[in-house]
C-alpha positions in Angstrom: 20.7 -27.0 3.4 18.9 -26.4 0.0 17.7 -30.0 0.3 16.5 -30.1 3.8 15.0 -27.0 3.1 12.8 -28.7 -0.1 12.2 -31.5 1.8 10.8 -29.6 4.5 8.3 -27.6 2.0 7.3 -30.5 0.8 6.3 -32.2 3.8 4.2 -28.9 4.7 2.6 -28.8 1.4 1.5 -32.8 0.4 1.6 -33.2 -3.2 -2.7 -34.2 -3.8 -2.8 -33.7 -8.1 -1.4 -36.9 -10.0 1.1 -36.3 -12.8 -1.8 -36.7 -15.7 -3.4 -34.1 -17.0 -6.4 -33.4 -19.1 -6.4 -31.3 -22.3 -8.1 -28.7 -20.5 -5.4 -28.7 -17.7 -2.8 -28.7 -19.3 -4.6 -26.0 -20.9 -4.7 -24.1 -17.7 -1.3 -25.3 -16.4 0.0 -23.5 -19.6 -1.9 -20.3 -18.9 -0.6 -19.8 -15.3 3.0 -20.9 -16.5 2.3 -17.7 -19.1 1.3 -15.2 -16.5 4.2 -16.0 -14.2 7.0 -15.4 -16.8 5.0 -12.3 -17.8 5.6 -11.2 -14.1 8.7 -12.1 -13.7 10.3 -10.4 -17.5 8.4 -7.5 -16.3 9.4 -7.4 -12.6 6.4 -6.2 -11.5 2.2 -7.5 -11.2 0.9 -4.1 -12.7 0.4 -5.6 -16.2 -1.5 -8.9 -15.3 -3.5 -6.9 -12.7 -4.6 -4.2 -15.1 -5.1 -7.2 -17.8 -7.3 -9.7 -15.8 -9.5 -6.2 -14.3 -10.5 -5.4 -17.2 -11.4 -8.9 -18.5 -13.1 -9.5 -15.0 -14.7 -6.0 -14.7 -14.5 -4.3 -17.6 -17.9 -4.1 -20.0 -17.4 -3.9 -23.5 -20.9 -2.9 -25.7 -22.0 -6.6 -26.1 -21.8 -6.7 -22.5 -23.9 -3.7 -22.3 -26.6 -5.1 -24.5 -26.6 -9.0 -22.8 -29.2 -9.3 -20.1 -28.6 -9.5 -16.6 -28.6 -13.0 -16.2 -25.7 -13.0 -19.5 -23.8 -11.5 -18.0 -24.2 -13.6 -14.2 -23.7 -16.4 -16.3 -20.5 -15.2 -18.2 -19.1 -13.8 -14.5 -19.6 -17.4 -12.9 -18.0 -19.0 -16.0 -14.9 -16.2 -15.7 -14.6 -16.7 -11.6 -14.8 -20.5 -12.3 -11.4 -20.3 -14.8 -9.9 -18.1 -12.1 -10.1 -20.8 -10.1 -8.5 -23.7 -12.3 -5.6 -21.0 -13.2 -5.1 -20.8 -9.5 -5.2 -24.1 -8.7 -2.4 -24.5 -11.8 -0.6 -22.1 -9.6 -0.7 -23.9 -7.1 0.7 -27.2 -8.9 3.2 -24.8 -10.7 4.5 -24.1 -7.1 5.1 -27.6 -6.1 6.7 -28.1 -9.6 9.2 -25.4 -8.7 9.8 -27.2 -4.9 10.9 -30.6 -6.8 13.2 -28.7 -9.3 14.7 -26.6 -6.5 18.3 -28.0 -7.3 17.8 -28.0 -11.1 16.8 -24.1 -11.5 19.7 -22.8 -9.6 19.6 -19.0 -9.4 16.5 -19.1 -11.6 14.8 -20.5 -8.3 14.0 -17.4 -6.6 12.7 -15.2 -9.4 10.3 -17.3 -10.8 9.3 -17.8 -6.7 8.8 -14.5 -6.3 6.9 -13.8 -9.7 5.0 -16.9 -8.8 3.6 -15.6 -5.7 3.1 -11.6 -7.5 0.3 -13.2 -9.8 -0.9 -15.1 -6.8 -1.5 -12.0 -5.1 -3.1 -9.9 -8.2 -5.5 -13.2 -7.9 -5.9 -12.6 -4.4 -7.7 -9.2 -5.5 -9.8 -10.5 -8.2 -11.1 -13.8 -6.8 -10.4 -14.1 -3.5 -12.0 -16.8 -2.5 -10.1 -19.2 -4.6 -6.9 -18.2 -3.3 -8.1 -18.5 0.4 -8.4 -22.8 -0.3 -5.0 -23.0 -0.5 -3.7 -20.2 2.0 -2.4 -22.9 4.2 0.3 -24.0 1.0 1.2 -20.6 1.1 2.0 -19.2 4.7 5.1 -21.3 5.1 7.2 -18.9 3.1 6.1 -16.5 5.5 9.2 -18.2 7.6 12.1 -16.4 5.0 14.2 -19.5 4.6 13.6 -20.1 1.4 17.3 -20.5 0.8 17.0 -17.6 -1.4 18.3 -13.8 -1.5 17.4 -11.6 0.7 15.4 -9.2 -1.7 13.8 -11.9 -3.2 13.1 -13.3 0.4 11.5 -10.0 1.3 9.2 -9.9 -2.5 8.1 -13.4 -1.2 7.0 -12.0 2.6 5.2 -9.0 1.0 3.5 -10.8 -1.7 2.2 -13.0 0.7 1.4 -10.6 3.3 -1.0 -8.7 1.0 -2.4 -12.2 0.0 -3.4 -12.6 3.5 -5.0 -9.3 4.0 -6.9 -9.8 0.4 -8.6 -12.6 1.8 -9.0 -11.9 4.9 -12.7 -10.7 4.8 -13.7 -13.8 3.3 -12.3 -16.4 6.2 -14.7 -18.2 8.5 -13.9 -18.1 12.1 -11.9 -21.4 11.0 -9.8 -20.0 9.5 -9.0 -17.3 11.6 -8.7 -19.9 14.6 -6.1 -21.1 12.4 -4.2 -18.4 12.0 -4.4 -17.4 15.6 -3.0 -21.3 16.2 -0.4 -21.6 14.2 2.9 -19.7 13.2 1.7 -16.9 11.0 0.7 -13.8 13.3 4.6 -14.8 14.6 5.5 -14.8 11.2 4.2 -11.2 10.5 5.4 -9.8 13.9 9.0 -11.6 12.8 8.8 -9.8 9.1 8.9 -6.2 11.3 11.9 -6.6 12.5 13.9 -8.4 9.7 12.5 -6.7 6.4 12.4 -2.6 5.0 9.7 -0.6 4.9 7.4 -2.7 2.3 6.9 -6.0 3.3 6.9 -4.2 6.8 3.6 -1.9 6.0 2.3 -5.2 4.1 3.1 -7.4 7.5 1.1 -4.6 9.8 -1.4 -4.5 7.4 -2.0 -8.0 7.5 -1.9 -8.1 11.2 -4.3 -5.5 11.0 -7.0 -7.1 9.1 -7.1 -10.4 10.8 -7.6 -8.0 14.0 -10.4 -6.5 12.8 -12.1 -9.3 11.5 -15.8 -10.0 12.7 -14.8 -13.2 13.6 -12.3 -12.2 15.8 -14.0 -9.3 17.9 -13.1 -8.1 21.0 -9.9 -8.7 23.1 -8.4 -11.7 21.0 -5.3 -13.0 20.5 -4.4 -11.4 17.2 -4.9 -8.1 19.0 -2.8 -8.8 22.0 0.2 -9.5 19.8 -0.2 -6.4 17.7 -0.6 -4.0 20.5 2.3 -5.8 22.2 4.5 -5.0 18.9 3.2 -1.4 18.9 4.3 -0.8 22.3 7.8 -2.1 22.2 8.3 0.1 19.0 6.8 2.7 20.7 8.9 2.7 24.4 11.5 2.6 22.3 10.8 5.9 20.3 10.1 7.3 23.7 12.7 6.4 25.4 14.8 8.0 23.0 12.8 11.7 23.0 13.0 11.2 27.0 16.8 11.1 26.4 16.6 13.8 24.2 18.8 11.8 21.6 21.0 13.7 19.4 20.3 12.1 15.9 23.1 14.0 14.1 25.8 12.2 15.0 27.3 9.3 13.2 25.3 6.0 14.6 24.2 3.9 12.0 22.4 1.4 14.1 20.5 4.2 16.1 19.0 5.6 12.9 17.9 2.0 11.3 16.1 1.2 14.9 14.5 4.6 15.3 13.4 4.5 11.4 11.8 1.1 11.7 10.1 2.1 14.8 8.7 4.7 13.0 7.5 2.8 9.9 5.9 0.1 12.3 3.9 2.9 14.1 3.3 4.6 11.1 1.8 1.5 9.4 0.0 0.7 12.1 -1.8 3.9 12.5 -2.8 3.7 8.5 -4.3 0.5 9.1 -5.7 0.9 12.4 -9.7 0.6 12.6 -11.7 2.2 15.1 -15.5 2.8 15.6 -15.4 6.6 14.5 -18.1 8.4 15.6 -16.3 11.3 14.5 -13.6 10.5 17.2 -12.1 14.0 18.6 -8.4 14.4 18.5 -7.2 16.1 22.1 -4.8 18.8 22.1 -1.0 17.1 22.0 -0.4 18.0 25.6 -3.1 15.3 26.4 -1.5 12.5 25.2 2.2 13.4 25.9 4.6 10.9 26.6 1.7 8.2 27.7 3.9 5.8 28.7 4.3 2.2 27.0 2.5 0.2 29.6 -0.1 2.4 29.2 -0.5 2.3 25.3 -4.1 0.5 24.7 -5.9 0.2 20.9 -7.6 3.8 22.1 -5.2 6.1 22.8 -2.3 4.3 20.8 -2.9 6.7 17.7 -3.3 10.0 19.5 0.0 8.7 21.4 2.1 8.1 17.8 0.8 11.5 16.1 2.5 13.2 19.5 6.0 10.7 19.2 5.7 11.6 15.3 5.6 15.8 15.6 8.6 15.3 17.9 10.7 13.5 15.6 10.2 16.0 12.9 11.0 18.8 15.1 14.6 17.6 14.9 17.3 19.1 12.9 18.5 16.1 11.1 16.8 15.6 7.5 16.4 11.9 7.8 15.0 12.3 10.5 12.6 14.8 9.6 11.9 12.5 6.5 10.9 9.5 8.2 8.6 11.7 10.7 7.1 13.2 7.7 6.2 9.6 6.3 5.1 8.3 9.5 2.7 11.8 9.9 1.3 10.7 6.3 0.1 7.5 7.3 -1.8 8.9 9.8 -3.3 11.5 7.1 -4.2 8.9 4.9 -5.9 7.0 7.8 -7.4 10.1 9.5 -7.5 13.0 7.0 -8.9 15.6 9.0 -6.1 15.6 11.2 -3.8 17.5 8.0 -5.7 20.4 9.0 -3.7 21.0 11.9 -0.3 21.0 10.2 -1.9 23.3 7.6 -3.2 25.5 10.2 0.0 25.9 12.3 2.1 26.7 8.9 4.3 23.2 9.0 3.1 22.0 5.8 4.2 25.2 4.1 7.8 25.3 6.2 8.6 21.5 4.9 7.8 22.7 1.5 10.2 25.9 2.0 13.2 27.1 0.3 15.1 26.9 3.4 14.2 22.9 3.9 16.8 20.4 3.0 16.6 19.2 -0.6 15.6 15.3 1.4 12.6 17.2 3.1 11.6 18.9 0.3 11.4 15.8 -1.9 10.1 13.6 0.9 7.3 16.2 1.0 6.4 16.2 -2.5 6.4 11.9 -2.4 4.1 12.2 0.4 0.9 14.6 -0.7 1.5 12.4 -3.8 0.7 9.6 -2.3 -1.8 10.5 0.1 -4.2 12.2 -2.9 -3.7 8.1 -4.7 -4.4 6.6 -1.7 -7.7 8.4 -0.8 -8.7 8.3 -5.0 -8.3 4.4 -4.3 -10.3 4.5 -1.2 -13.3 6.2 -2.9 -13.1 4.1 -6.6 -13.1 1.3 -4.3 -16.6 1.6 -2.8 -14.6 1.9 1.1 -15.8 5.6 1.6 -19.1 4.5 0.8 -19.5 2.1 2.6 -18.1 3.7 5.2 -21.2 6.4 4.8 -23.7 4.1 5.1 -22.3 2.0 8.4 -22.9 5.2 9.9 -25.7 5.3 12.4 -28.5 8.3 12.1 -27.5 9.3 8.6 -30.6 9.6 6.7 -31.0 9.3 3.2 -31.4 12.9 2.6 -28.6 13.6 4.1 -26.7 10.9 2.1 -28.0 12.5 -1.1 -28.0 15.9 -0.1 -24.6 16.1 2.1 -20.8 15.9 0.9 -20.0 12.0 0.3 -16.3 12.7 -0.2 -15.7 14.9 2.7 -12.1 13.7 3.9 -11.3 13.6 0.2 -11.8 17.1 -0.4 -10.2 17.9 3.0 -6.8 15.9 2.0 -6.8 17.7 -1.8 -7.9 21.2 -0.3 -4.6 21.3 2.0 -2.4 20.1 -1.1 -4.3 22.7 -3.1 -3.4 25.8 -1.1 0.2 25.0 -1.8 -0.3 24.7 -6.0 1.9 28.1 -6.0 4.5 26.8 -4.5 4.8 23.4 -7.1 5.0 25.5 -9.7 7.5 27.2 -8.2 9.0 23.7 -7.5 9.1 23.2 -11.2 12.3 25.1 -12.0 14.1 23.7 -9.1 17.7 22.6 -9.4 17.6 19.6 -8.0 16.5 16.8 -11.4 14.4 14.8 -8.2 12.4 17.4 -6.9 11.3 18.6 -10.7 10.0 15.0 -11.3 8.4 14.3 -8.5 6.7 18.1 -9.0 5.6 16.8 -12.1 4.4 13.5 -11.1 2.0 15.2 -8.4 0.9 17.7 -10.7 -0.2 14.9 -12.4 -2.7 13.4 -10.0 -3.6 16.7 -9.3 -4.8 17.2 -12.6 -6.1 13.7 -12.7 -8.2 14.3 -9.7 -9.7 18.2 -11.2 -8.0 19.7 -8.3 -5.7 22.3 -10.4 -6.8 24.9 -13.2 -5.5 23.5 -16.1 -5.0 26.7 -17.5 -2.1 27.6 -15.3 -0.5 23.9 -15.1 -0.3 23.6 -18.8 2.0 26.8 -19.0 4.7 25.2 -16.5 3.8 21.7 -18.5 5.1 23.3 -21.8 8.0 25.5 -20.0 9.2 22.0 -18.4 9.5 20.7 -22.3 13.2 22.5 -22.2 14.1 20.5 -19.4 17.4 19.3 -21.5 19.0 17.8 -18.3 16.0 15.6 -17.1 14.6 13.5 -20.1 12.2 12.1 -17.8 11.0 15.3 -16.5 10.6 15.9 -20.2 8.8 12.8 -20.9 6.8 13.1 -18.0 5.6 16.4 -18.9 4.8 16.1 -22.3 2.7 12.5 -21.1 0.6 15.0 -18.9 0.7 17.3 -21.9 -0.9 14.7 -24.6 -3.7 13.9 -21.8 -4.7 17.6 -21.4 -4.9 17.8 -25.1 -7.7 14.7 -25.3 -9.8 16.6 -23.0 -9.3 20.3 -24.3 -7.8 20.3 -27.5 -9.0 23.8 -28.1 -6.8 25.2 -24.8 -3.9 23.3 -25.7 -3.4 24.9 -29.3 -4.5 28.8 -27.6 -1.8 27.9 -24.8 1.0 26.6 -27.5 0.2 30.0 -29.7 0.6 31.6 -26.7 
């Protein structure tokens, strides 16, 4: 099976570079082979990302002083090694396909860390990646004749490659893609993989459905919307039946779990013309049923299906509505208003909720405050500003440019009482993740430092938790970069 699986590969992806290289390619071929082991000791992309940002994007003071023309020059001259370390990638990967057999075991890690530091290249020079998309997408398939963790690394990876370059594809390329096996691909990773490379397939789908080159009613969209709303009769079928989730069915939680995370993906990543679209009362869109689901009401439709689910008395449950409800925060962050207003934020945050819920919670503002800081550092929410028709510029200037941002960290805001109170909770899970928000929230200038650096310090006697400890004591040292002179009146104090 390994060898017909090779074999197979290989016939997909034709071997073009000869087996003689130049000094300067072997150069390259080196460089890449570097990166990947870096990946794959560390198990994760963070550190070539955060390396190869800052070398791409990151101005030291003789960049400041160079001219602009320097420093076009010195970007075309950095985007054009990006491209030879890619294309030694690329060969790397074949390399790997012919010494399938040999590497044993060893196969699937350096697969998986091969395709991680193709997809922090995805971010930084996309364009390169996108030539050799089609060697790529045929791991999208999963039979790979490896594990299946490292099966699902290698699906997410390359989802988020595809949605990378995405906004760089000619209509080509998206007739391609519309063509050929890889929107059944992503609609076949739903179903068989957890909730990463899950998000990472929606998202995907998502992006090639929005593209400009593939407006309107298009194929892409069809199958998408015809994955939503099987997920979807499924959920409601289930609240029609008034399912009892506490009893002891395995198979009934994983299905209604997955349904949710599909939904919930597909809400985050789900694009609409917003001219500040209006969100009817729930009663409007209740139980719409699944033939009826289109791309408009679709979202209103999952926020109803969600609020259900996390009226139910069992925690998971109530867990995996809250995550799915997040999703469509992070998308549409207004909409957190209307939780906030009818006291359920505060009530999943009680002492009364179960210790899941409670943590779940915390996870979820967390990641909801990152994922709108990311939107805004990334130029998105500007751009978004401008595409907006009959905004003036006085009103850019003069108006709030980071509205939904200060909506999302407003709501978490009201409840800073209630984190500190968090902070002495019993359960070691709940105090780190307390922590680890009260990070960003620092980060971000929505918290008084004054009264977080009090709780910081308390949290230092944390003997049970050394990572609470560390954790705190991290947030601690930053505090004291910015105001050393509070730090020393607080540890006085």
């Amino acid at each position: 099976a390994s060898e017909e699986t090779s074999s197979a590969h290989q016939k997909k992806r034709p071997r073009n570079a000869t087996s003689v290289f130049s000094p300067r390619q072997t150069r390259g071929f080196l460089a890449a082979e570097q990166m990947v082991e870096v990946v794959m000791a560390a198990d994760s992309k963070d550190v070539l990302a955060t390396l190869l940002k800052h070398l791409m994007y990151g101005l030291t003071d003789a960049d400041k002083d160079r001219k602009t023309a320097e420093r076009q020059e010195r970007n075309k001259e950095l985007h054009s090694q990006c491209s030879f370390l890619v294309d030694s990638m690329m060969e790397q990967l074949l390399r790997l396909e012919e010494n399938r057999e040999r590497l044993g075991n060893t196969f699937g890690k350096k697969l998986v860390a091969l395709f991680r530091s193709l997809a922090v290249f995805g971010e930084i020079a996309p364009v390169e990646v996108l030539r050799h998309l089609d060697t790529v997408t045929p791991y999208l398939k999963a039979d790979n004749s490896v594990s299946h963790e490292q099966e699902s690394h290698i699906v997410s990876e390359i989802s988020e490659l595809i949605t990378l370059v995405a906004p760089n594809m000619t209509s080509r390329d998206i007739m391609r893609m519309t063509d050929g096996a890889v929107i059944d691909d992503l609609v076949t990773i739903t179903k068989r993989f957890g909730s990463g490379p899950l998000s990472n397939a929606m998202r995907a789908l998502g992006s090639l459905a929005k593209h400009c080159l593939a407006e309107g009613d298009n194929a892409i969209t069809k199958k998408q919307m015809k994955l939503v709303s099987s997920f979807y009769g499924y959920l409601l079928k289930n609240k029609l039946n008034n399912v009892d989730f506490s009893k002891p069915d395995a198979k009934l939680r994983n299905n209604t779990c997955r349904a949710l995370s599909v939904l919930a993906a597909f809400c985050r990543y789900y694009e609409v013309d917003e001219e500040k679209e209006e969100w009817p009362e729930v009663a409007d869109v209740n139980n719409v049923a699944a033939q009826d689901l289109t791309s408009a009401n679709a979202m209103h439709a999952c926020y109803s299906l969600f609020l259900w689910y996390l009226q139910r008395d069992d925690a998971a449950m109530k867990c995996a509505a809250l995550r799915a409800l997040s999703y469509i925060f992070i998308a549409r962050p207004p909409v957190m208003l209307n939780l906030e207003q009818d006291g359920t934020i505060e009530d999943l945050m009680s002492p009364d909720s179960p210790v899941e819920l409670q943590l779940e919670s915390l996870l979820c503002w967390k990641e909801i405050l990152i994922s709108e800081a990311n939107r805004v550092d990334s130029g998105e929410a500007k751009k978004k500003m401008k595409s907006k028709k009959g905004l003036t510029l006085s009103k850019q200037i003069s108006g709030d440019l980071d509205g939904e941002a200060t909506v999302l960290a407003g709501v978490v805001h009201q409840h800073s009482s209630r984190f500190y109170e968090m902070t002495t909770h019993n359960d070691q899970r709940i105090r780190l993740a307390t922590v680890e928000l009260l990070g960003v929230l620092l980060g971000q200038g929505q918290l008084n430092p004054m009264d977080a650096v009090k709780y910081l310090f308390a949290m230092q006697g944390d003997v049970q938790a050394p990572s609470v400890r560390a954790l705190s004591l991290r947030l601690l040292i930053a505090e004291k970069e910015r105001r050393a002179e509070m730090i020393r009146q607080r540890g006085l104090a």
